[in-house]
N, C-alpha and C positions, 0 to 999 in steps of 0.2 A: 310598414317598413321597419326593419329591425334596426334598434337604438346603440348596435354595437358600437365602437369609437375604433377606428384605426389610428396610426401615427406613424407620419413621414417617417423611418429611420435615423438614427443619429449618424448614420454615415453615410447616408444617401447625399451625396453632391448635387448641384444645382446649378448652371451654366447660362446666362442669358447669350442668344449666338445673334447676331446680323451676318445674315449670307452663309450661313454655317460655320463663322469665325467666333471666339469669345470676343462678347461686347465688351468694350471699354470705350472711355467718355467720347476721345475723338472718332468712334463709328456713327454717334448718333449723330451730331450736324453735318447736312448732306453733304455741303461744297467736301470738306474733310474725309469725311467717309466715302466719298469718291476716290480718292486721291491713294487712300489705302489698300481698296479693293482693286485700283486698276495699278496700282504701282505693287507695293508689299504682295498683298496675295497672290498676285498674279506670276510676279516673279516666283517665289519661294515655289507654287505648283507648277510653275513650268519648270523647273529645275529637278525636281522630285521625277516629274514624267521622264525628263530623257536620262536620269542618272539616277532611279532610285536606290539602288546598289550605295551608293557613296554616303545618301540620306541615313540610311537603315545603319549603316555602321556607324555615323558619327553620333545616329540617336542615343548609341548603348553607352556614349563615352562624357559621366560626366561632368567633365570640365567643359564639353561644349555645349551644354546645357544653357540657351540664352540664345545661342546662333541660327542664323536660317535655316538650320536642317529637320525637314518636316520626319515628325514621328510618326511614321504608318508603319505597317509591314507590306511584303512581296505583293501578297495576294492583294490587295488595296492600290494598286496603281491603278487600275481601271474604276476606283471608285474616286480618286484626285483628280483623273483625265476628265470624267461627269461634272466634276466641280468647275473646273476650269472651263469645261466647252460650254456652259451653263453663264458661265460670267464673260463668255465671248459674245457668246453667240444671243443669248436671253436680256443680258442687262448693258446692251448698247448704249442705252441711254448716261446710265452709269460711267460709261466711258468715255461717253461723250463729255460728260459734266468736268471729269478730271481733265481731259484736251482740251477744254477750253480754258481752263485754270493757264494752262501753261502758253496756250495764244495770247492770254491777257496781260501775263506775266510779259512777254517779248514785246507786247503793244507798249506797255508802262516800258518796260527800259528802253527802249526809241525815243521815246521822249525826253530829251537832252537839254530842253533851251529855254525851259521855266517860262512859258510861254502857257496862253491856257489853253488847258487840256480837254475842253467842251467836246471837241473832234472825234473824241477817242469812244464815245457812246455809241456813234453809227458803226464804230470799226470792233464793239465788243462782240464775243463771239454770242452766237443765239443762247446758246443754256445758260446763259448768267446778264442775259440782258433784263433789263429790272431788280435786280437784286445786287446793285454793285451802286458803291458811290464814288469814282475817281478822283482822289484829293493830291495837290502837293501841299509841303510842308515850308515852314517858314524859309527854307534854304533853300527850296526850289525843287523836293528830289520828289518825283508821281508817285505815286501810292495808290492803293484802293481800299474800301472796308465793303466787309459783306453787309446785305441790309439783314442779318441773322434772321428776326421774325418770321418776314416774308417768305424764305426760304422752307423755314417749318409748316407753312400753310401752302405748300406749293407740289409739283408731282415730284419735286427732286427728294422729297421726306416719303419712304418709301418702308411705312411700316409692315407691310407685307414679307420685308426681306427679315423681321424678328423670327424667332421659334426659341424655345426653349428645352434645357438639358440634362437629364437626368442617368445618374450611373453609381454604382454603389463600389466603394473601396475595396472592399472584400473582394469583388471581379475582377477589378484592375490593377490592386499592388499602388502603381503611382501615376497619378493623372499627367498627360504628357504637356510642355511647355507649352502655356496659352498662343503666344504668338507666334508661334512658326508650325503651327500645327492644326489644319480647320477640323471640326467635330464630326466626324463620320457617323450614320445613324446603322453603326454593326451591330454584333450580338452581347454588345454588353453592356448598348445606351438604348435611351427613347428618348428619340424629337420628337417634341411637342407641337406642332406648327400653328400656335398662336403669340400674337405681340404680348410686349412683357405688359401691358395695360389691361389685359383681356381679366377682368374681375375673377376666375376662375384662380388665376394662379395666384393671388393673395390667398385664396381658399385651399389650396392646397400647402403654401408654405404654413399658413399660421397650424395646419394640422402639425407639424413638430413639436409643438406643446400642447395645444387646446385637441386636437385627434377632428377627426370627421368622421360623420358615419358612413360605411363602407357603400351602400348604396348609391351615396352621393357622391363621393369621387367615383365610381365606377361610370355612371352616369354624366360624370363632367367630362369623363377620358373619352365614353362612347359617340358623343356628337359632337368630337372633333377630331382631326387626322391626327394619327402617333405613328413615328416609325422606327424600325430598329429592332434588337430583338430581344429588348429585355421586357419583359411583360409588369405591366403600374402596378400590380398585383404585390412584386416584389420588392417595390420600394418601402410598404408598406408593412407593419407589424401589430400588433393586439394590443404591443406591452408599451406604457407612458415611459415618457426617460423621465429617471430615479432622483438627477440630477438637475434642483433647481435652485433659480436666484433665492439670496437669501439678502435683504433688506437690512441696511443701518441700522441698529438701537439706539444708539445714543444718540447725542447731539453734538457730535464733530462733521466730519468729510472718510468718508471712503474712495482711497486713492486703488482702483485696480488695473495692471496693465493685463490688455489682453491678446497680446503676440504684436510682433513688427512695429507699425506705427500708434496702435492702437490704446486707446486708456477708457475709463468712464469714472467718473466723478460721480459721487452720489453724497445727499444728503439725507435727512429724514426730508421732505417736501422737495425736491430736484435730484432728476440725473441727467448726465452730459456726456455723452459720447465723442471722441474724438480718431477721426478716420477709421472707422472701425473696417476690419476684415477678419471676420469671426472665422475661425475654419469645423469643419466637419467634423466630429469625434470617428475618430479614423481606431483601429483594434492595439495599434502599436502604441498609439500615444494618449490613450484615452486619457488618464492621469494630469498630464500633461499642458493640456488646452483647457481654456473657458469657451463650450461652444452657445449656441442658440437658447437652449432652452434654460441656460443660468445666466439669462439678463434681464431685466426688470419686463413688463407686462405692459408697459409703456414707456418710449424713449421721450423725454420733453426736448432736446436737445440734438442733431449730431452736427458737431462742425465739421468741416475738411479747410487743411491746410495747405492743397494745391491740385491741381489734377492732372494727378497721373493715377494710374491703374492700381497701385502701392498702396492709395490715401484717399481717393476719388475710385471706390471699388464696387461697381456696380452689381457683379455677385454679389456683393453681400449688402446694398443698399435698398437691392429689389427685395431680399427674404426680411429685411425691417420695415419696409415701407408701411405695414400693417397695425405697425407699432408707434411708427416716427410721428411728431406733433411738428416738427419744424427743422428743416436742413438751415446751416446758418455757411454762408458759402463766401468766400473771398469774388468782389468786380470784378470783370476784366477791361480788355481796352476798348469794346467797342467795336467790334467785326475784324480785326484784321483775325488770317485764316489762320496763324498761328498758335492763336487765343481765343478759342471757343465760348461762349460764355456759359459756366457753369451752370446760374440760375437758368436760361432755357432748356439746356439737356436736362436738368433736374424736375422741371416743370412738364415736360416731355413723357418725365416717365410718374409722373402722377405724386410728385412731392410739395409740399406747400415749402415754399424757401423765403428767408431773411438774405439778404444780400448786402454786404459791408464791404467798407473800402479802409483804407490806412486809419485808424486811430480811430474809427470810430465803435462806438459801444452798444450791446444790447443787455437791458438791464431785467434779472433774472431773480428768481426767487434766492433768498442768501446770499446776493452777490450781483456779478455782472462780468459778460464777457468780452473783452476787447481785442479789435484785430490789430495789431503788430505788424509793421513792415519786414516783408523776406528778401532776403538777399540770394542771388546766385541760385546754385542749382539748377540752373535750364540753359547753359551752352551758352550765358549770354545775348538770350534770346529776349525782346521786350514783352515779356508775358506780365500781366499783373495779377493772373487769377492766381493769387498764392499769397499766406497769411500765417502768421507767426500767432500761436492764439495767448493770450492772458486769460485768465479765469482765477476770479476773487471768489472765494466761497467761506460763510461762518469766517471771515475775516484771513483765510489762512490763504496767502497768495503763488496760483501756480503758472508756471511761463511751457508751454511745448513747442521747442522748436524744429521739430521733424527735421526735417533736411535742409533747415537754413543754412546758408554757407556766410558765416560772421567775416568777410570779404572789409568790411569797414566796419569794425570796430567802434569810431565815433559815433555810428548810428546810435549805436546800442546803449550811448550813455547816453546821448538825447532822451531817448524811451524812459532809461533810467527815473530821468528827472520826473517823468509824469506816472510810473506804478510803484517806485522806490525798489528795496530788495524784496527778494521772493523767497519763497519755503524751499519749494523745488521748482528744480529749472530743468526738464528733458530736452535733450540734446541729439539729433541725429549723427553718426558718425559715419554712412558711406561715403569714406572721404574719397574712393577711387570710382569714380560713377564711368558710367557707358559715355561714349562720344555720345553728341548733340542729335546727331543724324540716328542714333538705334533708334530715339521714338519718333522724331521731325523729320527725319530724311525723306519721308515720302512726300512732303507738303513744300519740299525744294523743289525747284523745277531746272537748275540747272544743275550738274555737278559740283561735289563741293570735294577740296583736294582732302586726303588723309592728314596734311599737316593741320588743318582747319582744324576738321571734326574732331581729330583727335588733344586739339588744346583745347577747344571748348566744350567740355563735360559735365555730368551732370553730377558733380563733387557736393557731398556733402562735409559739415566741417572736421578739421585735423586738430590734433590734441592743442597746438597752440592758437587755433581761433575760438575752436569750446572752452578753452580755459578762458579766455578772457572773457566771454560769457557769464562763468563763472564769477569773476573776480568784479563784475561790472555791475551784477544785481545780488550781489554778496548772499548766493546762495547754501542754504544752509542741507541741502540734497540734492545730490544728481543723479539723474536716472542717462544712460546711456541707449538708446535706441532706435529704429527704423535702419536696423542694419542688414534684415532677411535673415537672421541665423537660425531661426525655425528651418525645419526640413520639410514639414507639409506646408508650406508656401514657397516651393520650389516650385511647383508648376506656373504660378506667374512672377516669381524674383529671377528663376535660372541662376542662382547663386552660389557657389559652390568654394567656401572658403576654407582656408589651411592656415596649419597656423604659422606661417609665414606670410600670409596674406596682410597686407598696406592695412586695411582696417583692422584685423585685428591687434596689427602692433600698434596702429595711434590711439585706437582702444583703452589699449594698456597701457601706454604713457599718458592717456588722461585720470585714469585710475588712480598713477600713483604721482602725479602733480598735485589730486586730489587730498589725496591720503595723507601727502609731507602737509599739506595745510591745511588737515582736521577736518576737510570735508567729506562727509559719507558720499560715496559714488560707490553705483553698479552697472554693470551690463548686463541688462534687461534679456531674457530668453522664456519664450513659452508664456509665465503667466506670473503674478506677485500681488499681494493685497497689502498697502499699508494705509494705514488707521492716523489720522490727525485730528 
């Protein structure tokens, strides 16, 4: 066997799909991923079939970048119509799983009289009998929790429906909006059709840096199904990337952000990842990004600070897994279906996980890091899988608060009391977020009015709740971020800002509330390294 080494591409993309959809967190627990596939997806390709014409022109237009309108071309409506009759007619069961969601739902609201609700077992629908536990609440109002676990060990976890996805930038120009658009295996991708656990594709991603011999991926590709018509041959190249991590010398912290919500922490002995979504070195912006092959050789750390697709980014969680020692992940509440619990989806896909709830701590080489209470950003919705992080390191203290929406203010000086001021304090600012229902609406079973959805958003904070952020933990830098202004994270932000857009002007009035009071503040874009 010849010793040659290939390596993945720098701009060879990489796609985990359930169903031929991009994976994200709420596809892998089943009840959930039910509810997606037979609401969202369902819809969006039935609408593509009978009105593609309408789809095709709103894809080119982008301001609606984010909206239901699936990006295919002409010739591809008979390949969406396969998708569709495939999810009718093939994954019944699936369907059934979400119809009973919504049976069960109409059972609990019947129940009016705070009376017990024992009765309501014989009356649950079949595909969720065993896996439900019917509770009311101190007031009286029915509820249920999923038994999560159980559900993972059960036919409704339905790993057959993985494959994975492979496409190079150069072919495509710009990868089309993750959600409203399922993965076709044309002539300028290859589905993979094994689960993201299948030991092969850690062997294929860690070739981005370390390469494989050519024989051996040729042979991994050969004895399993690939479709599409880009041939693995082509993902592939002779030459190692040129660009790689370059480790701390001294004995401080190395602060590097690396796009959107993203940082890593480094010391000489620790690094720390925080919601990392590394993107592809793409021809236009090579300059520009920290991709893959310039992060350390081993991650000891990555936290996420809530889950959504932004921060909880399974792209790029699956190409570290190879590397990761330990995901440290925010609770959540405990089955109800709105709140998935991150540690199982993360356990699912083959990550060893820390799991932390409000204030408490994991104590780490030079430091330690502490979960933070989050406020806001999910519609109002009782989710708890979501964590403000602290991280002490070499004694210098750093606060990120992605997309907390600082809603109350006295929280913050509570917190106060027990980590004092901070170095830096990163701040998310999409202060105009999507209604409640862009990511939850499918996991609604009744309609919800537009006046609803649309006051309850998924707002991150405005210049006078990040300032007092500021003024709270007398921070002595602020980094402004997780606002999508990157362009190659348009395919799953759909964001498309002007400069009269709401965030960027609260942006810049936190800039210069900053600046009158001596504090250094930036807004964050692409990539930055600073040295403490």
């Amino acid at each position: 066997m010849s010793s040659d080494l290939i390596y993945l591409k720098e701009e060879a993309y990489f796609e985990p799909l359930v169903n031929h959809w991009f994976a994200w967190s709420y596809l892998i627990p089943p009840v959930q991923a039910a509810r997606y596939m037979a609401i969202t997806h369902k819809r969006i390709m039935s609408s593509f079939v009978e009105n593609a014409r309408v789809h095709i022109m709103a894809a080119q237009v982008p301001a609606l970048t984010g909206g239901e309108f699936l990006n295919a071309r002409a010739d591809q409506v008979e390949d969406i119509k396969s998708l569709l009759l495939e999810l009718e007619n093939q994954l019944t069961d699936v369907l059934e799983l979400s119809e009973a969601v919504e049976e069960l739902d109409k059972l609990i609201r019947a129940h009016s009289d705070g009376k017990s609700i024992e009765y309501l077992y014989k009356k649950t629908p079949e595909p969720l009998r065993g896996f439900i536990e019917i509770v009311q609440d101190i007031n009286h109002n029915p509820g249920y929790r999923l038994i999560e676990p159980l559900l993972y060990h059960s036919k409704h976890y339905r790993k057959s429906l993985q494959s994975v996805y492979f496409g190079l930038l150069s072919k495509v120009g710009e990868r089309p909006f993750c959600f409203s658009t399922p993965r076709l295996a044309d002539e300028n991708h290859m589905q993979w059709m094994v689960d993201f656990c299948t030991p092969e594709v850690d062997l294929i991603i860690k070739s981005r840096t370390e390469g494989i011999v050519r024989e051996v991926a040729e042979a991994i590709f050969s004895r399993t199904e690939v479709r599409g018509g880009l041939h693995y041959n082509e993902l592939f190249t002779s030459q190692p990337p040129t660009r790689r991590h370059k480790p701390i010398s001294d004995g401080g912290v190395k602060l590097t952000f690396l796009g959107h919500a993203s940082f890593m922490l480094e010391t000489r002995s620790i690094n720390i990842l925080i919601d990392p979504v590394i993107p592809v070195r793409g021809e236009h912006y090579a300059d520009d990004v920290i991709s893959y092959s310039e992060l350390p050789e081993t991650i000891n750390y990555i936290c996420i600070t809530h889950n959504h697709h932004d921060h909880f980014n399974l792209e790029t969680l699956l190409q570290l897994r190879h590397k990761a020692d330990k995901l440290i992940l925010p609770v959540n509440n405990g089955g109800t279906i709105i709140d998935p619990s991150m540690k199982l989806i993360a356990q699912q896909l083959g990550f060893k996980v820390i799991e932390v709830g409000d204030i408490e701590e994991v104590e780490v080489s030079d430091g330690k890091i502490k979960a933070i209470p989050f406020l806001g950003e999910h519609g109002d919705l009782n989710i708890r899988s979501k964590t403000v992080w602290y991280i002490e390191l070499m004694g210098k203290k750093f606060l990120f608060g992605a997309d907390a929406n600082n809603s109350d203010p006295v929280m913050y000086r509570h917190v106060h009391k027990l980590v004092g001021d901070v170095d830096v304090l990163a701040i998310g600012m999409e202060c105009v977020g999507a209604p409640y229902t862009w990511i939850y609406g499918a996991l609604n079973t009744e309609p919800v009015s537009k006046d609803i959805s649309h006051s309850r958003r998924l707002n991150g904070s405005n210049a006078e709740q990040a300032y007092h952020m500021v003024e709270t933990f007398n921070a002595r830098q602020v980094f402004l971020y997780a606002m999508g202004l990157e362009p190659w994270y348009k395919y799953f932000m759909g964001l498309d800002y002007k400069d009269n857009s709401e965030q960027i002007i609260e942006s810049d009035k936190m800039i210069k509330l900053c600046s009158d009071k001596g504090v250094a503040c930036q807004r964050l874009v692409g990539k930055n390294v600073t040295f403490y």
